[in-house]
N, C-alpha and C positions, 0 to 999 in steps of 0.2 A: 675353292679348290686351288691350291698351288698350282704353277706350271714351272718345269721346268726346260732351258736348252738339252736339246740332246747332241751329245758331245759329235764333232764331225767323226766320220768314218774314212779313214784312210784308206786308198787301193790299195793292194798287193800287188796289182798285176804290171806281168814284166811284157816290157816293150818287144815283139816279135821281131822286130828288123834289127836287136844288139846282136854283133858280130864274136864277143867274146864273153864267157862265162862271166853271170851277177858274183861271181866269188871263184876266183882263178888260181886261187891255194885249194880249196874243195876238189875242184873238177880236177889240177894238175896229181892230187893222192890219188884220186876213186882211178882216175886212168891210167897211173902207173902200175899202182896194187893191183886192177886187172892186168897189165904187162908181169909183173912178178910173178900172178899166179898162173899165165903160161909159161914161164920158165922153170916156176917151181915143177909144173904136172909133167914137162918133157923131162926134168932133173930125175924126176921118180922112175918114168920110163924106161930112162936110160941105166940109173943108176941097178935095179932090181934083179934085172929089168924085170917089167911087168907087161909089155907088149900092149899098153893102152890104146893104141891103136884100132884096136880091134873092134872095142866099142865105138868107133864112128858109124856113118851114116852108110845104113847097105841098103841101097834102091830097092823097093817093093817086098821086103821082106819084114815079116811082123818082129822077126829076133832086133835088125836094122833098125825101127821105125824109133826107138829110147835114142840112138844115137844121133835124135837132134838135138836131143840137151848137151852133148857131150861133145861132138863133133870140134863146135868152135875153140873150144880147148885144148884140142890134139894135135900134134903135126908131125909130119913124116923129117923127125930129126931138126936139129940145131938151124941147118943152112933154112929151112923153110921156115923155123919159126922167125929167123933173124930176117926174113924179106918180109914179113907181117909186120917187123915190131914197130917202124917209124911210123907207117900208115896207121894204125893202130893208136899210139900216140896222138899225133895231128890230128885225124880225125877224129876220135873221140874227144879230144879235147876241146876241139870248136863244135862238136856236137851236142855243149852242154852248155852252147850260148843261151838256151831258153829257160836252165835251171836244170837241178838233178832228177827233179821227179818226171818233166818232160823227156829229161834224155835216156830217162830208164823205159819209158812208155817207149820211144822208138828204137831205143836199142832191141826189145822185147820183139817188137815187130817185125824186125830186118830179122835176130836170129831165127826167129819160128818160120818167117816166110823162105829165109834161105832156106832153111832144113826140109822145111816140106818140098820144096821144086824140086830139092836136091832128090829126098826120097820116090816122087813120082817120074824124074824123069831121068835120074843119073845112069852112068854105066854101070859096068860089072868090076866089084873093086868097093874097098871102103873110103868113104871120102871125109877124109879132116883137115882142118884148118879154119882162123880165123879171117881167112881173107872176105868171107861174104858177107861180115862185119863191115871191114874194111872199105869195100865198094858201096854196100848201104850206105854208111856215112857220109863218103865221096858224092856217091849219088842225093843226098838228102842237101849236105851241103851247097852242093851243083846248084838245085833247084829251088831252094827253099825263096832265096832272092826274087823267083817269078814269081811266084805267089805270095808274099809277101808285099812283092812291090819297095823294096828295099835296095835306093841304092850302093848301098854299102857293102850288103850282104853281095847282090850281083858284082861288087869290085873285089871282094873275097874269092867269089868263083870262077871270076876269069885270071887270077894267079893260082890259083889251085890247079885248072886246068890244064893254063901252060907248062904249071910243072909238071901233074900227075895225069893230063890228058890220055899217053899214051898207053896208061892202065886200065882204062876202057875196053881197050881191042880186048882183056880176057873176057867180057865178057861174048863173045864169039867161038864156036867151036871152031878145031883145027890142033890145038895145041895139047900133045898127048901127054898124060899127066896129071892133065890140069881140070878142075872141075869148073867149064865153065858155066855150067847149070848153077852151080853156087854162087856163080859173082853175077849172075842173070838174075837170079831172082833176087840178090841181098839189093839188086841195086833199083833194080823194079818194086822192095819195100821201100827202100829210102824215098823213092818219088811222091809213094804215097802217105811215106810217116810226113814227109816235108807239106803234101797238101793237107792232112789231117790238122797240123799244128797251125799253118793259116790258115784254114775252117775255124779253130779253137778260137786261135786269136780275134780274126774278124766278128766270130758271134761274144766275145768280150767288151769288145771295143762299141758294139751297139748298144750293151746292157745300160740303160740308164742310169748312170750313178745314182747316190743317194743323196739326198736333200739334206746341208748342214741346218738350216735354220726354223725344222718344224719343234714344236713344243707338245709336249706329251703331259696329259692331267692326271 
């Protein structure tokens, strides 16, 4: 009976502690084309107008409870989506240092978990914008480095911080307006998209690779 090698098997797997996107033309379209297509949805709003608004998030009401699909795409006029748009950018950007199909798993995360906090514990009023996006990411970002154990990433996080540190305070009530139930809880997913992904990573990194040099009859 013949034998033959069996050809090696190459990893796939991408290194948890890279700081910027395995493909940095990918990640820079997917996260602009989502920026376009907030502008385009305010464009329509305004233009119709069509009052899209309205479809946001309304606390504890079953009409409300759709408008966590929608929510992150809406915004109360130009000036509010224009203070989303860089955060937005940045962070989504470097949130796809793990690949697109990771940064869709925690994008997924952050938006549903935002949406629901929002819907069980927001006030009275419709609540849209993509800022509990915005703060997931920051927060996934932030943390991902400690569980990771990634010095890199942790020297990512303390220039993020200095600069966008001070956009933490929303998530604290006081500020009328502002929903800070949505930047509470987007940032409370991000903590846990950021441990999920070092869980992922570390039970990868045990998996015993495969043997190049057995022979098959």
């Amino acid at each position: 009976m013949d034998t033959l090698p069996v050809k090696p098997v190459i990893s796939d797997r991408r290194p948890v502690s890279r700081i910027l996107p395995p493909n940095p033309r990918r990640a820079a379209i997917v996260v602009a084309g989502l920026t376009v297509l907030l502008y385009l949805v305010e464009l329509i709003d305004v233009v119709l107008p069509a009052d899209l608004d309205q479809f946001g998030i309304v606390p504890r009401t079953v009409s409300g409870l759709d408008g966590i699909l929608w929510s992150p795409l809406l915004h109360h006029g130009w000036q509010h989506l224009l203070a989303n748009t860089l955060p937005v950018l940045i962070f989504g950007f470097l949130a796809m240092a793990g690949g697109l199909g990771q940064w869709v798993a925690v994008t997924l995360t952050i938006w549903f978990a935002s949406g629901i906090g929002v819907w069980l514990t927001g006030g009275a009023g419709v609540t849209v914008g993509a800022s509990g996006l915005a703060f997931g990411w920051l927060a996934f970002l932030l943390v991902r480095g400690i569980f990771t154990r990634s010095v890199a990433q942790l020297a990512v996080a303390v220039v993020l911080f200095v600069y966008w540190g001070g956009m933490l305070l929303g998530v604290l009530p006081g500020h009328p307006g502002i929903s800070w139930q949505g930047h509470l809880f987007g940032a409370a997913a991000g903590v846990l998209a950021a441990w999920m992904v070092a869980m992922s990573g570390r039970r990868a990194a045990a998996t015993p690779a495969p043997r190049t040099g057995d022979l098959v009859g």
